[in-house]
C-alpha positions as a printed NumPy array, in Angstrom:
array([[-28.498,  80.756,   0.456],
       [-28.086,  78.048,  -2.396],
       [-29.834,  77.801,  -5.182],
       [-32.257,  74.62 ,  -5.35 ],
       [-30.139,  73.083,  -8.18 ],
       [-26.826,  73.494,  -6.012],
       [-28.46 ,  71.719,  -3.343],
       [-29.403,  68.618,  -5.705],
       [-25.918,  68.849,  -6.9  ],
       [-24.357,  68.596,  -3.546],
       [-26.87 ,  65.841,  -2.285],
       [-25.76 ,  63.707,  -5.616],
       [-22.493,  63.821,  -4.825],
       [-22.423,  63.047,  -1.329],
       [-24.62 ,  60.357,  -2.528],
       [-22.074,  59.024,  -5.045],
       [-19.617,  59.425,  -2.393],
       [-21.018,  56.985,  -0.402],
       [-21.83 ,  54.881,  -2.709],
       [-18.171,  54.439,  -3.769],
       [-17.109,  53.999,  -0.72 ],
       [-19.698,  51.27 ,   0.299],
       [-17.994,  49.47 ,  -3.032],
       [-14.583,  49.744,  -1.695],
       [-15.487,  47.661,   1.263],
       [-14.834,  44.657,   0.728],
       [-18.615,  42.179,   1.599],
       [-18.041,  39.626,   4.217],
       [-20.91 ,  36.842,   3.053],
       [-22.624,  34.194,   4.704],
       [-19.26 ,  31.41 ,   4.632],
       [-16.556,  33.436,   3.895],
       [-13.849,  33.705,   6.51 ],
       [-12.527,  36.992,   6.622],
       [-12.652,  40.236,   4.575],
       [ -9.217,  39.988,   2.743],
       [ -6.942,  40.748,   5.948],
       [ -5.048,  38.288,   7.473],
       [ -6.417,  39.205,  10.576],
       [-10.148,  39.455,  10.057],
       [ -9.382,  35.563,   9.287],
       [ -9.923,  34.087,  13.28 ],
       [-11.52 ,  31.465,  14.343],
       [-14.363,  33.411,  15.402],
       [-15.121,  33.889,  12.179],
       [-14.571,  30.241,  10.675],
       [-17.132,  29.426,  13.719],
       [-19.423,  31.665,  12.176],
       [-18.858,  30.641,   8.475],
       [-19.495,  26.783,   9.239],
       [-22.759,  27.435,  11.249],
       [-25.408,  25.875,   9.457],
       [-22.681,  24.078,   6.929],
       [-22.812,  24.702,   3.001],
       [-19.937,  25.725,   1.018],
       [-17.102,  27.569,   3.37 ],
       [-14.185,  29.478,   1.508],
       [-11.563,  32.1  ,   2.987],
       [-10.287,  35.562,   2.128],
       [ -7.776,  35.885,   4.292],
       [ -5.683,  37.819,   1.861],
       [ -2.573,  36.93 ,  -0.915],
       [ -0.411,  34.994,   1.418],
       [ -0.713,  31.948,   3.753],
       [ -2.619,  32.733,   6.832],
       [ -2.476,  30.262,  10.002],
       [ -5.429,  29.973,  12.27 ],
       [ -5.462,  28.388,  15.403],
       [ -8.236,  26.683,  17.2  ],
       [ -9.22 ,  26.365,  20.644],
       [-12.05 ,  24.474,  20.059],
       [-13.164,  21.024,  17.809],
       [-15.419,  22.296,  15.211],
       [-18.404,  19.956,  14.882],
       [-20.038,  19.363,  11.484],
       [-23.481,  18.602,  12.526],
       [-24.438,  19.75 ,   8.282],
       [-23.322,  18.669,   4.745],
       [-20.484,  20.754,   4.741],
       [-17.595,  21.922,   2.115],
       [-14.308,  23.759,   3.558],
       [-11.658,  25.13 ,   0.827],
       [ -8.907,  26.393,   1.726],
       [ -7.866,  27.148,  -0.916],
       [ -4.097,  26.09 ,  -0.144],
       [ -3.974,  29.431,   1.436],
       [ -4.797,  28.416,   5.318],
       [ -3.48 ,  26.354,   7.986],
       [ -5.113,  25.148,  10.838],
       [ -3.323,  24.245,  13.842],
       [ -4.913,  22.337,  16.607],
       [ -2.58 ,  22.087,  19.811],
       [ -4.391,  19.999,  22.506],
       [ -7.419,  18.719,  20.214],
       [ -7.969,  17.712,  16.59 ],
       [ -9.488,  20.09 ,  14.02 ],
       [-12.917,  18.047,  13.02 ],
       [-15.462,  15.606,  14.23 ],
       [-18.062,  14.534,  11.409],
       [-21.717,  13.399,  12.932],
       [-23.309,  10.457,  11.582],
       [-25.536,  10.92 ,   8.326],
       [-23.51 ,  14.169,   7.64 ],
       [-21.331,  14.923,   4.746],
       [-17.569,  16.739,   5.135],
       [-15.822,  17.587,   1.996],
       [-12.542,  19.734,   2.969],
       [-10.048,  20.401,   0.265],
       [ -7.03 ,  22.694,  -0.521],
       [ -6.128,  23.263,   2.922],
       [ -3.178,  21.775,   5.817],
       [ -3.873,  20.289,   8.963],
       [ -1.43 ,  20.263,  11.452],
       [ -0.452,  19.943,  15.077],
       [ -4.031,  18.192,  16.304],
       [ -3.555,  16.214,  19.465],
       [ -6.042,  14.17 ,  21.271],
       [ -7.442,  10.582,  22.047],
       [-10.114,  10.919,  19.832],
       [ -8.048,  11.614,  16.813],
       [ -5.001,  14.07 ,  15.75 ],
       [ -7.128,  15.864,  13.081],
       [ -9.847,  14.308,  12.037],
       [-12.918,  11.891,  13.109],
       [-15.379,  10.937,  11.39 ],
       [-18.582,   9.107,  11.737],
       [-20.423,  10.342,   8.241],
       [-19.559,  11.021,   4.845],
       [-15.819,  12.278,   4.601],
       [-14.334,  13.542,   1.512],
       [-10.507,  14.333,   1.619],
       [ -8.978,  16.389,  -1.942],
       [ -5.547,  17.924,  -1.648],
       [ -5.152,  18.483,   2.308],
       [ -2.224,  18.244,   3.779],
       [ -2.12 ,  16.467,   7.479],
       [  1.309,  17.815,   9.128],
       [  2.796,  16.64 ,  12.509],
       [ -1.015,  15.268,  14.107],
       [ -1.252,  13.132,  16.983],
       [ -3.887,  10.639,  18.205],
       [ -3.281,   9.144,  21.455],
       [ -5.564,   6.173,  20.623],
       [ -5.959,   5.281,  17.336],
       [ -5.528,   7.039,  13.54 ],
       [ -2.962,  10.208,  13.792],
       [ -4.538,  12.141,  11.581],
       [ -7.97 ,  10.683,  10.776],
       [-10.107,   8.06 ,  12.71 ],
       [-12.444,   6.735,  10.361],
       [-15.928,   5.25 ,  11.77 ],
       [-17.996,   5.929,   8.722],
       [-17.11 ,   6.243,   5.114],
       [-13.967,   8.48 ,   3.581],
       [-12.596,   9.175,   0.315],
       [ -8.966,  10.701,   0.18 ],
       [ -7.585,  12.012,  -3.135],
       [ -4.62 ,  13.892,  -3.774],
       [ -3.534,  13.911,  -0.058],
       [ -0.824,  13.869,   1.765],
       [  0.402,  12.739,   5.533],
       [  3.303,  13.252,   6.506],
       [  4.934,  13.03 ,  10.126],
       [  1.696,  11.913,  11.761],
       [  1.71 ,   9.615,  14.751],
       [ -0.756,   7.103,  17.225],
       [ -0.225,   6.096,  20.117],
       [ -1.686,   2.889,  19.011],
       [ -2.999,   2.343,  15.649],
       [ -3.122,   3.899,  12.673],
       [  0.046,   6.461,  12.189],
       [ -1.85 ,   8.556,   9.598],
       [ -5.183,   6.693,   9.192],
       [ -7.118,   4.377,  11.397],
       [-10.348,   3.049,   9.268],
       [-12.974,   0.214,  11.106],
       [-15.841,   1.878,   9.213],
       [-17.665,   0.863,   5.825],
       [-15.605,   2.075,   3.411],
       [-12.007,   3.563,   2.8  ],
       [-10.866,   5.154,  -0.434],
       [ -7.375,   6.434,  -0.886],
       [ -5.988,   7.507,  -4.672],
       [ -2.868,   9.315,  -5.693],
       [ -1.984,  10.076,  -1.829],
       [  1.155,  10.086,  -0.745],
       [  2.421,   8.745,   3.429],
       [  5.807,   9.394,   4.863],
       [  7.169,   8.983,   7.953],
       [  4.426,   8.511,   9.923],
       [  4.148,   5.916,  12.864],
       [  2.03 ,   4.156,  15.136],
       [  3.534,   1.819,  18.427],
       [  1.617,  -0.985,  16.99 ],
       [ -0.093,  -1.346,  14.082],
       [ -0.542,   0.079,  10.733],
       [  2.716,   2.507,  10.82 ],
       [  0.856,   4.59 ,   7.659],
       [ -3.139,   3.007,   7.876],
       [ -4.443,   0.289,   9.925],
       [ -7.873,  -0.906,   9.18 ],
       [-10.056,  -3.337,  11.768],
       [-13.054,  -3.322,   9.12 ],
       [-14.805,  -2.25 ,   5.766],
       [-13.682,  -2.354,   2.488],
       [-10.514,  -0.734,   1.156],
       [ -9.847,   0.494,  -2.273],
       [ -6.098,   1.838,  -2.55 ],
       [ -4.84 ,   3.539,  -5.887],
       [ -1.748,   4.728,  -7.118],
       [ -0.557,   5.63 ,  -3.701],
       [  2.598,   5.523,  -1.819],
       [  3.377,   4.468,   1.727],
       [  7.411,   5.677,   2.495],
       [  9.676,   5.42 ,   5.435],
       [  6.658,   4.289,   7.606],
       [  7.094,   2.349,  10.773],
       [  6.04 ,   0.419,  13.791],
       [  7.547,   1.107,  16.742],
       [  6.703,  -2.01 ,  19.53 ],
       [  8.986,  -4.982,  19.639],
       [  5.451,  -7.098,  18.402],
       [  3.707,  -4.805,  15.914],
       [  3.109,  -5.58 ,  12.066],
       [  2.507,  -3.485,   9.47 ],
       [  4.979,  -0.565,   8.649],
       [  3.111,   0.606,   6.498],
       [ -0.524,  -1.127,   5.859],
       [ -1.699,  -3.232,   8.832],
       [ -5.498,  -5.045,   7.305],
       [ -6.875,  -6.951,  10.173],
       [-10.157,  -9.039,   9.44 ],
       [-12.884,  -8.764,   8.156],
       [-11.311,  -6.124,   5.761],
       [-11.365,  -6.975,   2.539],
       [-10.939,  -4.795,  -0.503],
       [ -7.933,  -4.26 ,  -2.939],
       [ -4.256,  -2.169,  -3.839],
       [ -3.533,  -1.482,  -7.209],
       [ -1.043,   1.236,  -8.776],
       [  0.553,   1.782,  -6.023],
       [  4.345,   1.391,  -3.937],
       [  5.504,   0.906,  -0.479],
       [  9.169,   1.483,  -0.291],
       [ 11.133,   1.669,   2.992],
       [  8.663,   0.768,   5.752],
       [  9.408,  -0.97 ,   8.799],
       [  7.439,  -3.703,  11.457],
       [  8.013,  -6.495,  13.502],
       [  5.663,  -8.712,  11.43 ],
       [  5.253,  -7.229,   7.331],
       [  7.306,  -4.61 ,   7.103],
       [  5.35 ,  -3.184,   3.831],
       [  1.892,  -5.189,   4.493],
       [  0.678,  -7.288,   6.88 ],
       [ -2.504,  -8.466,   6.354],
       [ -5.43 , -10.825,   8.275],
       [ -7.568,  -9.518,   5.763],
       [ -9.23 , -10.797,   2.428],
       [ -7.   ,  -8.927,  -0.078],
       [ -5.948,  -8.107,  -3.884],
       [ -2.732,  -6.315,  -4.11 ],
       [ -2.208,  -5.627,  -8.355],
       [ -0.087,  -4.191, -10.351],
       [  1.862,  -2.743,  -7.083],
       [  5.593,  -2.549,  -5.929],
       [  6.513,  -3.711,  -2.573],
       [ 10.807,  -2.304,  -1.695],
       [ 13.272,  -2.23 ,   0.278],
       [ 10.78 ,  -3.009,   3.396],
       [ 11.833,  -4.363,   6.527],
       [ 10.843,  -6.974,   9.423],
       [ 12.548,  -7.593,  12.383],
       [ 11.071, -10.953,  12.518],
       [  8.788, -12.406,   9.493],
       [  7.424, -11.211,   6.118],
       [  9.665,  -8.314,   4.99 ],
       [  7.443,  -7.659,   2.254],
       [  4.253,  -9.061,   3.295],
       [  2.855, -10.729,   6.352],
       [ -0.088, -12.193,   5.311],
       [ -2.507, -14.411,   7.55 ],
       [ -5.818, -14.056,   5.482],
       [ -6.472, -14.885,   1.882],
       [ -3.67 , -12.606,  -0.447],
       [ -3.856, -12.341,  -4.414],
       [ -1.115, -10.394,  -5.379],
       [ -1.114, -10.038,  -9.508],
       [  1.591,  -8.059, -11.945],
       [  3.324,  -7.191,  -8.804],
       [  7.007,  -6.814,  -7.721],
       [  7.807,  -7.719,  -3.988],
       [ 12.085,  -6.904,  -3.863],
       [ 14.595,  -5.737,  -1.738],
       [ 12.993,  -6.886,   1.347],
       [ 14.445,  -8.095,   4.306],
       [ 13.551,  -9.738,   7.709],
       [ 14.803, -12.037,  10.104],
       [ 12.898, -15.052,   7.923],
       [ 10.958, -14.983,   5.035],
       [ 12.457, -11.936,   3.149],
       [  9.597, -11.318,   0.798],
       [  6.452, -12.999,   1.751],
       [  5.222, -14.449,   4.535],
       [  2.117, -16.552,   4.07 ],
       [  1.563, -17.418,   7.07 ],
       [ -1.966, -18.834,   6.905],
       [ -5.104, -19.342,   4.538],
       [ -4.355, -19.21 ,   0.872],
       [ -1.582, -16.829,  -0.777],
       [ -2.247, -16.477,  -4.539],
       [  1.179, -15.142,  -6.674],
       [  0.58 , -14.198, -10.507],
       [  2.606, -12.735, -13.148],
       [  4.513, -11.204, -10.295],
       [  8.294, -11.447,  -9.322],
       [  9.877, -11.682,  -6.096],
       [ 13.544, -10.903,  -6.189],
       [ 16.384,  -9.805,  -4.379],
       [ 14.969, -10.641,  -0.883],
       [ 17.127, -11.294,   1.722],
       [ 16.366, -13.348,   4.864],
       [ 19.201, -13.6  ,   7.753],
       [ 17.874, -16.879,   8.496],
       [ 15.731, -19.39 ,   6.024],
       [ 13.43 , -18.253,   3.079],
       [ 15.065, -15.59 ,   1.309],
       [ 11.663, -15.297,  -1.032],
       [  8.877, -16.317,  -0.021],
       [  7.764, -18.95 ,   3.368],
       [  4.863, -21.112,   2.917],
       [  2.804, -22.387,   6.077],
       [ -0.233, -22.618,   4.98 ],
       [ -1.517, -23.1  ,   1.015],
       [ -0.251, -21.558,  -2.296],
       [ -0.935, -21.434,  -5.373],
       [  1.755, -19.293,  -7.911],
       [  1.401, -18.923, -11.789],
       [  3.009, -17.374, -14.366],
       [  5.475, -16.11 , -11.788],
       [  9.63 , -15.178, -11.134],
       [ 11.625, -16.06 ,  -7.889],
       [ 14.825, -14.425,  -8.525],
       [ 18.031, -13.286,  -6.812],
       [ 16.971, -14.05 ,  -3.277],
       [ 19.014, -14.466,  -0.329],
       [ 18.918, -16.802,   2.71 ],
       [ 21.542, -17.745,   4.965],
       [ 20.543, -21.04 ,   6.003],
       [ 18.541, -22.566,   2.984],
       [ 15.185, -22.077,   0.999],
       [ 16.761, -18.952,  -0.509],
       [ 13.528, -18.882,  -3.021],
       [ 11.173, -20.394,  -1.266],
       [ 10.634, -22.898,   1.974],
       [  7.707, -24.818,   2.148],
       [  6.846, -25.446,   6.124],
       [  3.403, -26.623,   5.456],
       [  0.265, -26.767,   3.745],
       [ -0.149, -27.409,  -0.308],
       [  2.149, -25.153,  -3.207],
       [  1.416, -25.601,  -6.462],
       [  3.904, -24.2  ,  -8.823],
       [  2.614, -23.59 , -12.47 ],
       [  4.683, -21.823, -15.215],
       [  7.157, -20.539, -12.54 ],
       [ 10.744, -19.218, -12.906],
       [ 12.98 , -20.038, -10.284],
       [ 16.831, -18.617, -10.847],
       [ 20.066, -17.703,  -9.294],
       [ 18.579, -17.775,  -5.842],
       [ 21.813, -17.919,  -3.438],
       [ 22.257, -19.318,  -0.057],
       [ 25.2  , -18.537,   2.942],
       [ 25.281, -22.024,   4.842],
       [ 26.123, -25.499,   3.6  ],
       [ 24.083, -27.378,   1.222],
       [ 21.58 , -24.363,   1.156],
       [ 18.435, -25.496,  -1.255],
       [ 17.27 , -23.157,  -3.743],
       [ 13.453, -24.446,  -2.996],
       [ 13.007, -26.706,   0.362],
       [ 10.248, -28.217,   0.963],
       [ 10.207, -29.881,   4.103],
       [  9.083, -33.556,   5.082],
       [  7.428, -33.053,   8.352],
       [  5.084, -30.591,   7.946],
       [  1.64 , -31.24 ,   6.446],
       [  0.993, -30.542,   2.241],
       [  2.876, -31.173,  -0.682],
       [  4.8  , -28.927,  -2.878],
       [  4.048, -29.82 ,  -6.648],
       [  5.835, -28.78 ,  -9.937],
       [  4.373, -28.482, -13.487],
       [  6.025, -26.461, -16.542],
       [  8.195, -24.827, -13.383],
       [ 12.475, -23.974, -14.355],
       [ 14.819, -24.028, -11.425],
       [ 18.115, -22.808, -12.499],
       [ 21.403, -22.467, -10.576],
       [ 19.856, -21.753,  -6.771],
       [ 21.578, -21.855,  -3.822],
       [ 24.177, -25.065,  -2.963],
       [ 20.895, -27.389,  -4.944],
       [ 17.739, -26.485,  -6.46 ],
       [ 15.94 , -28.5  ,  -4.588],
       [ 16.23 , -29.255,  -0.907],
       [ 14.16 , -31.811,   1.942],
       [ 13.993, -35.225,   2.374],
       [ 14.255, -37.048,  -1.132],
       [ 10.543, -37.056,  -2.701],
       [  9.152, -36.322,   0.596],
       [  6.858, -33.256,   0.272],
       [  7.313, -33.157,  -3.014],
       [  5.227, -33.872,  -6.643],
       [  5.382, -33.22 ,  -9.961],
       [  2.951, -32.524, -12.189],
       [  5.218, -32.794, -15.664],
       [  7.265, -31.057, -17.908],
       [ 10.099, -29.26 , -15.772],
       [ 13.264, -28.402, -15.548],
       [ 16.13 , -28.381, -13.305],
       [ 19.602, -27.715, -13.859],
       [ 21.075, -29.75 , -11.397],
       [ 20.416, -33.405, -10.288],
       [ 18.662, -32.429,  -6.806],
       [ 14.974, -32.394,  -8.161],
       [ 14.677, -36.441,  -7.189],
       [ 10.864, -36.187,  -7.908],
       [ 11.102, -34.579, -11.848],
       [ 10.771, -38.17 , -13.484],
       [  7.109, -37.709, -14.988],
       [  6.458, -36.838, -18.475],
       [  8.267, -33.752, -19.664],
       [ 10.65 , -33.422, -16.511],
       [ 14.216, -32.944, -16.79 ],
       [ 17.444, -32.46 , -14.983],
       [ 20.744, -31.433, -15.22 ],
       [ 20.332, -28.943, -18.552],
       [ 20.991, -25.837, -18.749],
       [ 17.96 , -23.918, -18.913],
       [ 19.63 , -20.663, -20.819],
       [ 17.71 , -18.036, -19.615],
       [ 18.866, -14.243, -20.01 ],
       [ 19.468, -11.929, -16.962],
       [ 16.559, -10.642, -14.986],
       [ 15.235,  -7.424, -16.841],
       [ 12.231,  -5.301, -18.485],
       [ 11.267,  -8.099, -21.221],
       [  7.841,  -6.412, -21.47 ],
       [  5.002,  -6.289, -19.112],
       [  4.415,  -4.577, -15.753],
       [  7.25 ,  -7.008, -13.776],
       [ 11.062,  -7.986, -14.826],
       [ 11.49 , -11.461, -16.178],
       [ 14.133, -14.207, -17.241],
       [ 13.708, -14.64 , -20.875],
       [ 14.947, -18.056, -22.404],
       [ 17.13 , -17.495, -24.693],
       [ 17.951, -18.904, -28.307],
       [ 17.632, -22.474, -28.411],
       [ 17.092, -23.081, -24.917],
       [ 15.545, -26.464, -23.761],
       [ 12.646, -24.701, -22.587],
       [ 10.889, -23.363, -25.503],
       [  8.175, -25.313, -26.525],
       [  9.014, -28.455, -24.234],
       [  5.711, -27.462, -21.782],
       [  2.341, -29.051, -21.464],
       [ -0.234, -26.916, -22.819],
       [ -2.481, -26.838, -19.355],
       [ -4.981, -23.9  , -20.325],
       [ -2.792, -21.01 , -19.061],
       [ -2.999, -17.996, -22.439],
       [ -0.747, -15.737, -21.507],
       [  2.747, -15.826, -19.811],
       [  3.747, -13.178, -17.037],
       [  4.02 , -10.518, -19.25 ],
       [  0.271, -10.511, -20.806],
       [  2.114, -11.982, -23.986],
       [ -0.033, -15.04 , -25.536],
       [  0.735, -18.743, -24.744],
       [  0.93 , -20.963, -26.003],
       [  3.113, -19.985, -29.188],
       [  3.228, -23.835, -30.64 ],
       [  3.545, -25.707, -27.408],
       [  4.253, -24.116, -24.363],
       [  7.282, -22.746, -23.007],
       [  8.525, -23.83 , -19.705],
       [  8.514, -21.078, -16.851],
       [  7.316, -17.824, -16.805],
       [  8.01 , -16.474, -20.187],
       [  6.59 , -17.719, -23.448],
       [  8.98 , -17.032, -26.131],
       [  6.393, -15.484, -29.069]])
């Protein structure tokens, strides 16, 4: 028989026994996938961590764990998913999430891959979507957006898509709600047939940062946008960030319908098998401390503007390349370009800096150089007589381009406002006050001379420092002040 005490000793133990190993265990909570094995982390149990939404994490174990669904989750409650950039979800034969109306998603730290479906390849939304380091891998939408269709409003940070495709529209993204965000996300290779090889947009506002849109394309014979396709009534703007390497029919970086501000943003080595290898644009454009170069297409190397107004500022376009006419830029409808460099383009036939087709150009404190040409008699700038509009000079420097400067039918489509210079004879309409022809403008090569863009800076006692009309223009395409005395022609203002 034991004693009394020995039976309180034995009871604590046992007690403490279990009590230890109840703490060993590790607690499964109320949205936690898992229990820290790979394979308590199923999709049973992600089902039962986003029922009723709140804040949804996983503890799957140390390494990356891949769960696969069989079903679209619905997120029918303000919900947060992290993953943690532990998990994968694959989603073979349907996409991964569809976000009611009035109903916020925040999913970070986690990759989505493999969706495929007409709704969307990962992602559709119709509330409140917030996007923070997620990775979309190899999704596909048979309609529109191959990784996210966008019907409400969605934020994307710190993203990337990569390898995503639609049918349609929208390679990675497809957005016709109220507002799309993207900042410091990244897009390569995806595709769409159509339009919008990285996003395509049919409404809302935009707001793009410091993102980049590589080897994107189009795949139709009539599509536009490798990478950006902004159909009407978008409007919004793209700052801080690069498109390099995308391909379209129509735009091979950008091609746009939309009302849009592109700033401080580079636009390279795109490519259009017809118009606009830099930018198709058919809405109202303001494009500001940008560089559009290295494009090519079929016509119009750079920038097509196509229709509307097309605003350039204290940008450059340069070493464009056009296999037929307008090597730089192709006006049909009206421009207006400031404080601006057209530089080392390329067109076979003529206009290898710009071709004016129609509407008004007015050309204000503008550097056109060493444009070159393939075919006879090639014109650095034509402007042509039979379309509609004018093409007018003021404080503008056309230097050694193409066969002439300037191309057309004598003053025909022509003006000037004033103080120019050109260093040929060609520029028949530079006889107002200020103009002149056949100097040497001495301007240095094209390089960094300070700002966001590269610039032609005139050089030591060139003709055009100080020989421009003071007009109301205080600062040159750099940010430097102007006037410094009187004003410089061209772009730069010598300080």
């Amino acid at each position: 028989m034991f004693k009394s005490g020995s039976r309180f000793f034995l009871l604590a133990c046992a007690l403490a026994s279990a009590t230890l190993w109840f703490k060993a265990q590790p607690a499964v909570a109320a949205g936690v996938v898992g229990n820290g094995t790979p394979a308590s982390c199923t999709e049973t149990a992600l089902d039962n961590a986003l029922n009723g939404g709140g804040s949804v994490t996983f503890n799957c174990g140390a390494n990356t764990k891949t769960i696969t669904l069989t079903f679209t989750k619905s997120i029918q409650a303000d919900t947060t998913l992290d993953g943690g950039n532990k998990i994968i979800l694959r989603a073979p034969n349907l996409y991964h999430f569809q976000v009611y109306s009035g109903v916020t998603f925040a999913i970070k730290n986690i990759q989505l891959q493999e969706g495929n479906s007409a709704s969307a390849g990962a992602i559709e939304n119709y509330g409140t979507l917030n996007v923070t380091r997620v990775t979309f891998v190899n999704n596909h939408a048979q309609g529109n957006g191959g990784a996210i269709a966008n019907y409400g409003a969605a934020t994307i940070k710190s993203s990337a898509f990569t390898e995503n495709f639609a049918d349609n529209m929208g390679g990675a993204i497809y957005h016709t709600g109220s507002a799309l965000t993207l900042n410091k996300s990244t897009f390569t290779n995806n595709q769409a047939t159509n339009y919008g090889g990285a996003v395509a947009t049919d409404n809302g506002t935009i707001l793009f940062k410091r993102s980049k849109f590589v080897n994107n394309n189009t795949l139709a014979s009539v599509s536009g946008g490798g990478a950006l396709n902004l159909q009407t009534p978008t409007t919004g703007t793209i700052s801080g960030s690069t498109l390099d390497n995308n391909y379209a029919t129509d735009g091979g970086g950008i091609a746009s319908n939309g009302d849009i501000v592109v700033s401080k943003t580079k636009i390279i080595n795109n490519v259009a098998g017809a118009f606009g290898g830099g930018v198709w644009q058919g809405g109202n454009m303001t494009l500001i401390d940008s560089t559009i170069d290295n494009n090519r297409a079929v016509a119009a190397g750079g920038i097509d503007a196509a229709f509307n107004v097309t605003t350039l500022t204290n940008s450059t376009v340069s070493r464009n390349e056009a296999s037929d006419y307008a090597g730089g830029i192709l006006t049909d409808a009206d421009a207006v370009i400031t404080n601006s460099t057209i530089s080392g383009n390329y067109a076979a036939v003529s206009g290898s800096a710009l071709w004016r087709r129609q509407g008004n150009v007015d050309m204000q404190h503008v550097t056109v150089a060493n444009n070159t040409y393939g075919g006879n008699n090639g014109a650095g700038i034509y402007s042509s007589y039979l379309g509609a509009g004018v093409l007018y000079l003021q404080n503008t420097v056309l230097s050694k381009n193409g066969a002439v400067n300037c191309g057309g039918q004598g003053t025909l489509g022509w003006g000037s406002y004033g103080n120019n210079l050109s260093s040929d004879a060609s520029c028949v309409v530079l006889v107002q006050g200020g103009d002149k022809q056949s100097k040497n403008a001495k301007l240095g090569a094209l390089a960094n001379n300070g700002g966001p863009t590269l610039t032609h800076l005139p050089l030591a006692k060139s003709p055009l420092i100080n020989k421009g009309a003071n007009v109301g223009v205080s600062e040159d395409q750099r940010g430097y002040a102007r006037p410094v005395g009187n004003a410089d022609i061209g772009a730069v203002e010598v300080q």
